[in-house]
PDB file with SEQRES, HELIX, SHEET and CRYST1 records, atoms N, CA, C and O in Angstrom:
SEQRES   1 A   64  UNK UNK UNK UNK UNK UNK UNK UNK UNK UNK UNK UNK UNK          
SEQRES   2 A   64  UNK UNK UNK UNK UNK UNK UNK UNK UNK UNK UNK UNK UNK          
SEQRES   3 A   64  UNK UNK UNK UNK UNK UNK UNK UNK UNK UNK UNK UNK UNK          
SEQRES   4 A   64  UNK UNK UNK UNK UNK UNK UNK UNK UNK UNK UNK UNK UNK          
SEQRES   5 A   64  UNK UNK UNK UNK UNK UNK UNK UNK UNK UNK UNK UNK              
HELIX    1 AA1 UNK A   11  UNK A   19  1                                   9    
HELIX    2 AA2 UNK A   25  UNK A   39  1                                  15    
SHEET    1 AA1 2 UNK A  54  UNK A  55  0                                        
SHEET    2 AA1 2 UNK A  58  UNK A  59 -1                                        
CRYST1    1.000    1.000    1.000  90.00  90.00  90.00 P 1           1          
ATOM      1  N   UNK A   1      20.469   4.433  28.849  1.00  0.00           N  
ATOM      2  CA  UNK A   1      20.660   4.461  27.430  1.00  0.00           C  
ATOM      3  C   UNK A   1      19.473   3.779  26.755  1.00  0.00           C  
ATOM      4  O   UNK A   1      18.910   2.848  27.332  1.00  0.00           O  
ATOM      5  N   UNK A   2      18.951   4.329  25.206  1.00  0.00           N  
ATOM      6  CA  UNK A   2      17.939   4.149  24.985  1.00  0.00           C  
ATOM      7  C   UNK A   2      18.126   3.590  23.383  1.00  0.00           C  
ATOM      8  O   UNK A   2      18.247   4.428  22.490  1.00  0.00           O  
ATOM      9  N   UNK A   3      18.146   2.046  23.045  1.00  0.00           N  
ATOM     10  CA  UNK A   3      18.195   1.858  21.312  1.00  0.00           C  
ATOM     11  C   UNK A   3      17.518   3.095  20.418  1.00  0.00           C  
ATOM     12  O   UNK A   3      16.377   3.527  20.579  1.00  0.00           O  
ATOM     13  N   UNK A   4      18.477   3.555  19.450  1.00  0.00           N  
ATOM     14  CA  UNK A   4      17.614   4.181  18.583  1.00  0.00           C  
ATOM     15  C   UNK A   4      16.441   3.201  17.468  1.00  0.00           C  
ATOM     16  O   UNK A   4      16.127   2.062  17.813  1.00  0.00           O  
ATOM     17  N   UNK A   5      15.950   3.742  16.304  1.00  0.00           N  
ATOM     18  CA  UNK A   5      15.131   2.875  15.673  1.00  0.00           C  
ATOM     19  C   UNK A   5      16.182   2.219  14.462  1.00  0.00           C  
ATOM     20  O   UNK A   5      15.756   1.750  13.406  1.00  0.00           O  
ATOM     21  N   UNK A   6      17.915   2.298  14.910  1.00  0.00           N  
ATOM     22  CA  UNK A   6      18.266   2.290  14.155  1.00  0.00           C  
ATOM     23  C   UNK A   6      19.396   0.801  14.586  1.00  0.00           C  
ATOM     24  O   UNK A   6      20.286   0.260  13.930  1.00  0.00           O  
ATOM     25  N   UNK A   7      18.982   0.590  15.622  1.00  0.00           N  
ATOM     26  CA  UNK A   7      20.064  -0.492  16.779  1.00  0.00           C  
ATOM     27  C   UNK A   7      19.065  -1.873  16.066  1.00  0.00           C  
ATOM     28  O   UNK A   7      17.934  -2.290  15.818  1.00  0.00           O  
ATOM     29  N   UNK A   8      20.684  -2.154  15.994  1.00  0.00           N  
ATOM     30  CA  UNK A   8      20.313  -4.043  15.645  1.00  0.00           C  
ATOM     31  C   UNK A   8      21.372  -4.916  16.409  1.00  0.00           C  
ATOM     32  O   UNK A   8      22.556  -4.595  16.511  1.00  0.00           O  
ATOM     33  N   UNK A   9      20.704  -6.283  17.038  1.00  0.00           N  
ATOM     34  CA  UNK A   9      21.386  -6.969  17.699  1.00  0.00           C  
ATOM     35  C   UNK A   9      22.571  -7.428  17.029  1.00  0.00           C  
ATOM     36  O   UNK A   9      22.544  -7.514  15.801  1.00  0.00           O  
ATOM     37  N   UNK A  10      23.617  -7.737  17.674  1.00  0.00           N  
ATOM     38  CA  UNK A  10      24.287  -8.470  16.643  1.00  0.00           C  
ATOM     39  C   UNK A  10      23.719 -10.010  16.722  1.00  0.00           C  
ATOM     40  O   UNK A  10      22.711 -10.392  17.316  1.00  0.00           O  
ATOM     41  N   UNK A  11      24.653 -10.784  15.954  1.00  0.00           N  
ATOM     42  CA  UNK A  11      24.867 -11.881  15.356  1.00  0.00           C  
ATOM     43  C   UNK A  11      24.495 -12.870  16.522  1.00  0.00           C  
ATOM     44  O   UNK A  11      23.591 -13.704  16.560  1.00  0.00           O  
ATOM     45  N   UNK A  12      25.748 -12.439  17.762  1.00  0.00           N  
ATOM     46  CA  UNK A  12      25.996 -13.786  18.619  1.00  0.00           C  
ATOM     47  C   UNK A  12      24.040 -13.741  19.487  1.00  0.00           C  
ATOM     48  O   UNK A  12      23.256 -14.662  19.720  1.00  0.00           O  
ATOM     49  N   UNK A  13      23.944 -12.352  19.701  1.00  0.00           N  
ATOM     50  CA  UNK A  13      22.567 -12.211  20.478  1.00  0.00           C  
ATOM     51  C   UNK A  13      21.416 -12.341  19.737  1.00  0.00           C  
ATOM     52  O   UNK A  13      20.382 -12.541  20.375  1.00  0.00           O  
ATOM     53  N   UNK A  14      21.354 -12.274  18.550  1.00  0.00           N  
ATOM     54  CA  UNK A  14      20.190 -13.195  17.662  1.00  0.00           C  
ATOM     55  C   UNK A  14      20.163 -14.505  18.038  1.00  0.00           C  
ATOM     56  O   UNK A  14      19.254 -14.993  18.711  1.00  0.00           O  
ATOM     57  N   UNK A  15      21.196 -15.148  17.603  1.00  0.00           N  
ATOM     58  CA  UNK A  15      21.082 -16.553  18.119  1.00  0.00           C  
ATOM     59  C   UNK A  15      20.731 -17.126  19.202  1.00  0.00           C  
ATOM     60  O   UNK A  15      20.052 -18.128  19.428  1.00  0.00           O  
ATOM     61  N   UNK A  16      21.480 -16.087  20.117  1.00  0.00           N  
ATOM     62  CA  UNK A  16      21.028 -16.856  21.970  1.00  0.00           C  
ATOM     63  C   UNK A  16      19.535 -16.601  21.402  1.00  0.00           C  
ATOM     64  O   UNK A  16      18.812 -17.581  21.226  1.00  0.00           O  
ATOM     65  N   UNK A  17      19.031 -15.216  21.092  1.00  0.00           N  
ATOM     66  CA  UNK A  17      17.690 -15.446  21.242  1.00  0.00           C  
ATOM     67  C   UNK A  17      16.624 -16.647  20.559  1.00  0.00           C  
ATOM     68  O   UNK A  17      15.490 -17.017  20.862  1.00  0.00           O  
ATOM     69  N   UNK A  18      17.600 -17.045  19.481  1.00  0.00           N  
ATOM     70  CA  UNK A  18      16.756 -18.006  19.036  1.00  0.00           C  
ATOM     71  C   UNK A  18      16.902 -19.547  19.381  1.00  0.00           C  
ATOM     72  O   UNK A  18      16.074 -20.424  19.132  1.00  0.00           O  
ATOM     73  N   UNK A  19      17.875 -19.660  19.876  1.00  0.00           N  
ATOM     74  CA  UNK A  19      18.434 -21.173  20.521  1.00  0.00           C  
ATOM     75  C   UNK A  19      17.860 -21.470  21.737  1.00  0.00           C  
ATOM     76  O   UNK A  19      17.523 -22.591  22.117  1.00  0.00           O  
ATOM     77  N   UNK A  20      17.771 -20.545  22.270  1.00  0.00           N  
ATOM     78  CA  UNK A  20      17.350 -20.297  24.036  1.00  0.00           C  
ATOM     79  C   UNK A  20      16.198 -20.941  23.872  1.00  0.00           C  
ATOM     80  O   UNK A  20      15.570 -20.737  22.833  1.00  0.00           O  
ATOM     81  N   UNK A  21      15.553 -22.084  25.124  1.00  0.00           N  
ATOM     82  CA  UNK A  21      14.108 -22.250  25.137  1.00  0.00           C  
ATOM     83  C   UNK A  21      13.596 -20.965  26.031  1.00  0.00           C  
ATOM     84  O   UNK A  21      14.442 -20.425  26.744  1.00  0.00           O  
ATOM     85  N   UNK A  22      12.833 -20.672  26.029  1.00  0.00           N  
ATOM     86  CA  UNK A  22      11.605 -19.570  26.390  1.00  0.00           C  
ATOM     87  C   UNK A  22      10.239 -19.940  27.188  1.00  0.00           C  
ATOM     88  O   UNK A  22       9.333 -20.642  26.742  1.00  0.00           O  
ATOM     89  N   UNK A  23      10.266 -19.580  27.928  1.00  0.00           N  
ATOM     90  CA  UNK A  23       8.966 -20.300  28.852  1.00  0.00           C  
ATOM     91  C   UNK A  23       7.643 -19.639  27.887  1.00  0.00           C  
ATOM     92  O   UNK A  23       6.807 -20.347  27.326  1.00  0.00           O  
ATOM     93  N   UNK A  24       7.661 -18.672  27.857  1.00  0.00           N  
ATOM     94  CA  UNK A  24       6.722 -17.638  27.106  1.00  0.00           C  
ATOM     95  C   UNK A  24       7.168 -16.041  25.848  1.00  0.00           C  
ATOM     96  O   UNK A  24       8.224 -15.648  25.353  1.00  0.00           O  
ATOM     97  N   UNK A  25       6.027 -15.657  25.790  1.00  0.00           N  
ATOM     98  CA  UNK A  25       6.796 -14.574  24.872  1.00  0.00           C  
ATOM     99  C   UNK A  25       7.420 -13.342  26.031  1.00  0.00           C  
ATOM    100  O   UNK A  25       8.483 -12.735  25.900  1.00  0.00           O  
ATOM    101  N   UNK A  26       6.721 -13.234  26.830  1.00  0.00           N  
ATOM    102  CA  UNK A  26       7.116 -12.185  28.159  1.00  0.00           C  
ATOM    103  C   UNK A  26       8.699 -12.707  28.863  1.00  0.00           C  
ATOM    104  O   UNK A  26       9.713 -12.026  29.017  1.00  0.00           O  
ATOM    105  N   UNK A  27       8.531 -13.714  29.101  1.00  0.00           N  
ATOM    106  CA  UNK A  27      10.364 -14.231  29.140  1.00  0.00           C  
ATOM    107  C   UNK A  27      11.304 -13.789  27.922  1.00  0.00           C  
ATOM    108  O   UNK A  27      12.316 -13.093  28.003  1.00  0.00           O  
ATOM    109  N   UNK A  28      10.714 -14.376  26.732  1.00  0.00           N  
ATOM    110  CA  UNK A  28      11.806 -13.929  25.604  1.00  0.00           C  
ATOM    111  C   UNK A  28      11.672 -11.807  25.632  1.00  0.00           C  
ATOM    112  O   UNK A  28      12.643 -11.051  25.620  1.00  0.00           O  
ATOM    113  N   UNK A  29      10.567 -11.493  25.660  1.00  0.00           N  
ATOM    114  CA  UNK A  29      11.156 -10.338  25.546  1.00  0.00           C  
ATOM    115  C   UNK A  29      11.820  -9.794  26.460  1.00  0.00           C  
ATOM    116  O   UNK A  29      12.521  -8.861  26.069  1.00  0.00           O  
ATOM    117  N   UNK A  30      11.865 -10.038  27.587  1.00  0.00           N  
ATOM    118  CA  UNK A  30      12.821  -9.662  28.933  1.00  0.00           C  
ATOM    119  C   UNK A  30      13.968  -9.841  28.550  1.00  0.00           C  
ATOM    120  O   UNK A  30      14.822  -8.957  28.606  1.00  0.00           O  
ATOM    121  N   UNK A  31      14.195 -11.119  28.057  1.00  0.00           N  
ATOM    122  CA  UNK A  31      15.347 -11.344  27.579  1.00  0.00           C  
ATOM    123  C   UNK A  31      16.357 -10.487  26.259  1.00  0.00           C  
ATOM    124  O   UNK A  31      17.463  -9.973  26.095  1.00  0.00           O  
ATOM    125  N   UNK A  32      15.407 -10.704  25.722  1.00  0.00           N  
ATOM    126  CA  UNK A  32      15.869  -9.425  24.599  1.00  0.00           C  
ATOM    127  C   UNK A  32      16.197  -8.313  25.169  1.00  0.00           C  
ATOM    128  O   UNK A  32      17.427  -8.269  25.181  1.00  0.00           O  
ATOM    129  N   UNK A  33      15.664  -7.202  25.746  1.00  0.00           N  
ATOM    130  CA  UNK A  33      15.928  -6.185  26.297  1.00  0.00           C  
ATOM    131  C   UNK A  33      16.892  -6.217  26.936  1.00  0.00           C  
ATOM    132  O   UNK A  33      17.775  -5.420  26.620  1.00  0.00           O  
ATOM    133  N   UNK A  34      17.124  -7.102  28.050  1.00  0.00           N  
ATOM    134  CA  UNK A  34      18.514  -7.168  28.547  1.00  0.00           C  
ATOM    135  C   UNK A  34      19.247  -7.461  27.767  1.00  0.00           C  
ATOM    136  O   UNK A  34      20.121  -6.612  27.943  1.00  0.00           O  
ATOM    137  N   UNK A  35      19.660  -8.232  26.769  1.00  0.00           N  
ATOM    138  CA  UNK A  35      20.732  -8.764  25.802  1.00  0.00           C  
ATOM    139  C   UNK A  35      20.724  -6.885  25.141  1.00  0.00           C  
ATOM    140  O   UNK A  35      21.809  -6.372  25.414  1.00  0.00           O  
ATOM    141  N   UNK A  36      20.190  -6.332  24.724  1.00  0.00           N  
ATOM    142  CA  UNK A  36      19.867  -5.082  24.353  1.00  0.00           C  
ATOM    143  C   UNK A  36      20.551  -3.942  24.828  1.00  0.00           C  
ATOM    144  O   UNK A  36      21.259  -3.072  24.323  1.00  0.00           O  
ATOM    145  N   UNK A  37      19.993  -4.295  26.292  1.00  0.00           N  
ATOM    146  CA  UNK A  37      21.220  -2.842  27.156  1.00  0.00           C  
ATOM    147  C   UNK A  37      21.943  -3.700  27.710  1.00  0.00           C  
ATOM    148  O   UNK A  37      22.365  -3.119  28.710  1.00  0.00           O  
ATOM    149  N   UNK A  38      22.485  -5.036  27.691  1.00  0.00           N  
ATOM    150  CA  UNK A  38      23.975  -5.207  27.622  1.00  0.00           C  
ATOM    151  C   UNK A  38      25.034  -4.750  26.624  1.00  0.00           C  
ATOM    152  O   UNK A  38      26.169  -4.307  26.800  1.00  0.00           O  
ATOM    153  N   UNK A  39      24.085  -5.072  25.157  1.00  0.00           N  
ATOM    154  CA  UNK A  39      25.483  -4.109  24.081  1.00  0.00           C  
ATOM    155  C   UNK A  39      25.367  -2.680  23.952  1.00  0.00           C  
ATOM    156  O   UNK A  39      26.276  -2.036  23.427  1.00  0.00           O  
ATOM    157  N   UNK A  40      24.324  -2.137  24.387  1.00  0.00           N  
ATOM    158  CA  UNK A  40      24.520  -1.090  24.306  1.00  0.00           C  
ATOM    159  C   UNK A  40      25.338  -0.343  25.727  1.00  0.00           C  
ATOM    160  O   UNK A  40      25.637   0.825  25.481  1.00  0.00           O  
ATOM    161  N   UNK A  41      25.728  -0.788  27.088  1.00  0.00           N  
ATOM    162  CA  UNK A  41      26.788  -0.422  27.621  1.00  0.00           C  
ATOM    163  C   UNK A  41      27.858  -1.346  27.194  1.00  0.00           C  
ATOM    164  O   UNK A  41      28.992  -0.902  27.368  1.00  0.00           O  
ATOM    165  N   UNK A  42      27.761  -2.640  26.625  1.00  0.00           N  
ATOM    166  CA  UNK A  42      29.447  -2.806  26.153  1.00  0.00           C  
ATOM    167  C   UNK A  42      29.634  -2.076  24.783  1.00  0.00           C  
ATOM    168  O   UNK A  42      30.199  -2.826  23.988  1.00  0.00           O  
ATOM    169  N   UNK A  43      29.408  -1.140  24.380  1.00  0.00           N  
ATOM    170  CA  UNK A  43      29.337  -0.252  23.500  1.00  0.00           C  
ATOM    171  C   UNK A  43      30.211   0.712  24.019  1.00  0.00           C  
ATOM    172  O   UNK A  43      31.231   0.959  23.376  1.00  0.00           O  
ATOM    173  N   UNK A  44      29.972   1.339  25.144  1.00  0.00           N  
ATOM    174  CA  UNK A  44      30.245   2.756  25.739  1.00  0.00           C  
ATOM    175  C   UNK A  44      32.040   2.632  26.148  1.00  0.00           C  
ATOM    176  O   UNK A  44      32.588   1.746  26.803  1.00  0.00           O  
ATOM    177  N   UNK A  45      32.535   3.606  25.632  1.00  0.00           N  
ATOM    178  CA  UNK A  45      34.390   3.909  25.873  1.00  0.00           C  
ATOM    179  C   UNK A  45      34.364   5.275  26.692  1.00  0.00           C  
ATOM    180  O   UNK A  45      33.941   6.431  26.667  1.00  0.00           O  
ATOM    181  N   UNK A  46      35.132   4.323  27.463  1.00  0.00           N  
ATOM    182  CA  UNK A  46      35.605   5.346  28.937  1.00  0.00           C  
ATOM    183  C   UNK A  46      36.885   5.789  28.953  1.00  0.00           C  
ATOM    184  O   UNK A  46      37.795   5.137  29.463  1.00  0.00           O  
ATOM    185  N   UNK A  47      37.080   7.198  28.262  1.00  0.00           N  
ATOM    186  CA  UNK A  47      38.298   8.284  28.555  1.00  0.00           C  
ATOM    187  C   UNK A  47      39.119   7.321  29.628  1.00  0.00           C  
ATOM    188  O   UNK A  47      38.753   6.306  30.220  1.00  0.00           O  
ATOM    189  N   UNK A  48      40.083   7.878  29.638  1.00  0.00           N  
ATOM    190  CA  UNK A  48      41.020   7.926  30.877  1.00  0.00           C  
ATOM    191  C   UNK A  48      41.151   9.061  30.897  1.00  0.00           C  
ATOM    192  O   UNK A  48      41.106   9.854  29.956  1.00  0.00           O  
ATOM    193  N   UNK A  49      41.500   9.415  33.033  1.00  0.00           N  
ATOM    194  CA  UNK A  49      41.913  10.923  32.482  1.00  0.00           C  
ATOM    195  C   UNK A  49      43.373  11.275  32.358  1.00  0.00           C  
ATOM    196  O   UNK A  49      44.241  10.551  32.844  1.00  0.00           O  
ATOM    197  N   UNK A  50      43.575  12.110  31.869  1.00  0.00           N  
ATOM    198  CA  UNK A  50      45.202  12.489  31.162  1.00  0.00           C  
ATOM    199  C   UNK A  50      45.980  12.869  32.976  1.00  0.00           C  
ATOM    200  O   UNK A  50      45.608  13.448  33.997  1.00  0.00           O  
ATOM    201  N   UNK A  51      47.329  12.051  32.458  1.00  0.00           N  
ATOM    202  CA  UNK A  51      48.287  12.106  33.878  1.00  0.00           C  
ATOM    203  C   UNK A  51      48.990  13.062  34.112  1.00  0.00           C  
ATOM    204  O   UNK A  51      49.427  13.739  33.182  1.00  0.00           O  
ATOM    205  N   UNK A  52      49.293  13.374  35.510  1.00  0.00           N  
ATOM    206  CA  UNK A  52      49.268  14.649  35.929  1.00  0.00           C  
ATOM    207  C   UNK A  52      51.240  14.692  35.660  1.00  0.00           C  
ATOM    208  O   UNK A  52      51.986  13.712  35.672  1.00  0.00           O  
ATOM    209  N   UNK A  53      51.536  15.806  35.493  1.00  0.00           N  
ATOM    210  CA  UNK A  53      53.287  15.967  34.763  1.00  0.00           C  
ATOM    211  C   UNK A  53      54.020  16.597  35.791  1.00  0.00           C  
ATOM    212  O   UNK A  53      53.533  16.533  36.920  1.00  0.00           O  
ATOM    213  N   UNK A  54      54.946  17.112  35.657  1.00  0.00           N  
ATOM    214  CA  UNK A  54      55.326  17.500  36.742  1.00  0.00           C  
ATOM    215  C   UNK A  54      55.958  18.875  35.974  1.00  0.00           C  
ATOM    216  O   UNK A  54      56.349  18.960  34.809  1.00  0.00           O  
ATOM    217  N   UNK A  55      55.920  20.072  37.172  1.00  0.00           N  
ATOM    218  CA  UNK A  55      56.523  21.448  37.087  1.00  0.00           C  
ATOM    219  C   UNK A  55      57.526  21.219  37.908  1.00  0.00           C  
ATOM    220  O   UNK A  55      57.743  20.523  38.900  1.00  0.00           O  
ATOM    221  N   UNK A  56      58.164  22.087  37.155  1.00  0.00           N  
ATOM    222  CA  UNK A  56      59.740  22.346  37.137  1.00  0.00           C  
ATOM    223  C   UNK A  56      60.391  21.708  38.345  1.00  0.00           C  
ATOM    224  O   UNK A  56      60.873  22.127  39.398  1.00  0.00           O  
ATOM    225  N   UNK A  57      60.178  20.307  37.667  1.00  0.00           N  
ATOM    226  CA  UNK A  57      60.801  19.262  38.782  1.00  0.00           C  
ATOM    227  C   UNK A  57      60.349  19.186  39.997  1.00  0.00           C  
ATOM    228  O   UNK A  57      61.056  18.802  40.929  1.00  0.00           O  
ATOM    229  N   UNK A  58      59.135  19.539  40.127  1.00  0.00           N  
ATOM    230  CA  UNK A  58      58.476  19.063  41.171  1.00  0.00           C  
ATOM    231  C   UNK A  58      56.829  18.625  41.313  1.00  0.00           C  
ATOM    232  O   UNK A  58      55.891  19.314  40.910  1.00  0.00           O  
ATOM    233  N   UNK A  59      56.724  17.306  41.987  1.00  0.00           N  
ATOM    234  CA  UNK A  59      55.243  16.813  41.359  1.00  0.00           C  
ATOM    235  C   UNK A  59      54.108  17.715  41.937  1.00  0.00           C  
ATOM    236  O   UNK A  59      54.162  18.271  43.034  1.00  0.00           O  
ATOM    237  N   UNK A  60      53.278  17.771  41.225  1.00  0.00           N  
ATOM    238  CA  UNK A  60      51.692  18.470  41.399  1.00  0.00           C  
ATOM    239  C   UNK A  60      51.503  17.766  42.734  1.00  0.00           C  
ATOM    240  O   UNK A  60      51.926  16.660  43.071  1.00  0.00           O  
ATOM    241  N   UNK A  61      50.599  18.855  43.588  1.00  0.00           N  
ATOM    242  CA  UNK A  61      50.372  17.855  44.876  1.00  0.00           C  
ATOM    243  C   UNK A  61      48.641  17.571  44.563  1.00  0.00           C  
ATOM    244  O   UNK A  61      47.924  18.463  44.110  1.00  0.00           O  
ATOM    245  N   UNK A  62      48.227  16.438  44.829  1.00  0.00           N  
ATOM    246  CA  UNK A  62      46.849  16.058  44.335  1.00  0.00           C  
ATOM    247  C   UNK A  62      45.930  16.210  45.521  1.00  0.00           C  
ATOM    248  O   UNK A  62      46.470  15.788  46.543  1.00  0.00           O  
ATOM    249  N   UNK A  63      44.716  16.677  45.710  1.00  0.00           N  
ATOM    250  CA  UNK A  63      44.193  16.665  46.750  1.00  0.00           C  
ATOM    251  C   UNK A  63      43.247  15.063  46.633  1.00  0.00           C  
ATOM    252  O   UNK A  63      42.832  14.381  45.695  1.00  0.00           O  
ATOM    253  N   UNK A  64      43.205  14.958  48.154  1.00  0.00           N  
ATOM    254  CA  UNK A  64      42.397  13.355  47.988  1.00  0.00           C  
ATOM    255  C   UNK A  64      41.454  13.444  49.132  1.00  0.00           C  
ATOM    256  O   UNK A  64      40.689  12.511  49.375  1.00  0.00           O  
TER     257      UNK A  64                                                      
END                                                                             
């Protein structure tokens, strides 16, 4: 997954970034990026898939 030009950190990950000491600017931006595609997969909603019912009183047999 890729920020658009339109993705902004939130709130709590501004701050780490600015509270955090930083060895250099190459640390802080590592850091950013990961803080980055962490919200952008805690972003992402995962379906469930729909449960299987049963015909005329008798259950679906599932292959496994």
């Amino acid at each position: 997954m890729k920020p658009t030009k339109n993705f902004r950190l939130t709130k709590r990950n501004k701050t780490l970034l600015a509270l955090l000491p930083h060895a250099d600017q190459h640390v802080r931006g590592d850091f950013k990026r990961m803080m980055i595609q962490a919200q952008l997969h805690g972003d992402v909603k995962i379906k469930a898939e729909p449960r299987k019912s049963f015909v005329t009183g008798t259950p679906i047999v599932e292959a496994v």
